[in-house]
N, C-alpha and C positions, 0 to 999 in steps of 0.2 A: 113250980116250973111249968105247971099247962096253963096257967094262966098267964104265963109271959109269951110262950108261944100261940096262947091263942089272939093276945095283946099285939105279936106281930102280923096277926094273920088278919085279924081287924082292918090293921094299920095300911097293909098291903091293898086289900080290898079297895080301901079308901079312896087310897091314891090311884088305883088304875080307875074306878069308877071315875075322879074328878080330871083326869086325864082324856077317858073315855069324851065327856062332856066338851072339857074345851075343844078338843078333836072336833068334838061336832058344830060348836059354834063356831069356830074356824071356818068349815066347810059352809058355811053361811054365810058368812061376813063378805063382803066383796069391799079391794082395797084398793085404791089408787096409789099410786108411787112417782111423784114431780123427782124430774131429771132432767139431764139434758147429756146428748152425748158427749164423749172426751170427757167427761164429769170421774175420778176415782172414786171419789166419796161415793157417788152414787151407785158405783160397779159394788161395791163393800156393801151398802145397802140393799140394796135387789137380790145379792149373794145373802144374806140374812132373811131376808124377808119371805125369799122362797126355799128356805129349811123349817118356817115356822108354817105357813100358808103353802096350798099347790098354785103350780105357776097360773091356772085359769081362773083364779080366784084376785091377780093381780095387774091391773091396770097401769101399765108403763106410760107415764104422760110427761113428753118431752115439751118443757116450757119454751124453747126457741122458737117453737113454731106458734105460739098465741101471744101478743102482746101484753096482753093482759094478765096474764098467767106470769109471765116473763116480768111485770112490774112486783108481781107479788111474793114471788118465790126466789129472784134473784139471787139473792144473800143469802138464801134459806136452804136450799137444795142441797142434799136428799132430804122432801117433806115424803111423811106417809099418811095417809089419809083414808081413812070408814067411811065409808059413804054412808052408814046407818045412822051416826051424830053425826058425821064431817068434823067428827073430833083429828086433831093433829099432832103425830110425833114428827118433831125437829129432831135433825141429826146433832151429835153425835146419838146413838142408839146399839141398846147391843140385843141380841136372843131373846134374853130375859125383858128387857127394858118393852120387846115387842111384845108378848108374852101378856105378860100384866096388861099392858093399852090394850089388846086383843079382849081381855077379861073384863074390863070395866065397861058397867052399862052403861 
């Protein structure tokens, strides 16, 4: 029996430890977020994105106003985007989906 509870108490540590961590790489990361206004999907995304990430850590970048930006994310939008790889999640995207892309180096 104390080695099951000492097995949860392990287990506990663990996870707030690896918790702890992503927390902290979160608070590092700085993220862009392609939208554009009148956009739902992208209201649904922004609302996700700043439950996982603080709002200063997220770059609102409205594509209508660059052309450029506007040829590449048209269809695509809500993109999110690491500026550390400039690695890319395409919508649809949920919590977890952000979660993981957040973890990966």
């Amino acid at each position: 029996m104390k080695c099951i509870i000492l097995i949860c108490i392990i287990e506990e540590l663990r996870l707030r430890y690896e918790v702890f961590f992503l927390c902290l790489k979160l608070m590092l990361k700085q993220l862009r977020l392609y939208s554009t206004s009148h956009c739902h999907l992208c209201e649904l995304a922004q609302a996700l994105v700043i439950q996982i990430s603080s709002i200063d850590k997220v770059k609102l970048v409205d594509i209508a106003e660059d052309e450029a930006l506007l040829a590449i994310y048209e269809l695509r939008i809500p993109v999110l985007q690491r500026q550390d790889t400039k690695a890319e999640l395409n919508w649809p995207f949920t919590s977890a989906d952000i979660v993981e892309f957040l973890r990966e180096q």
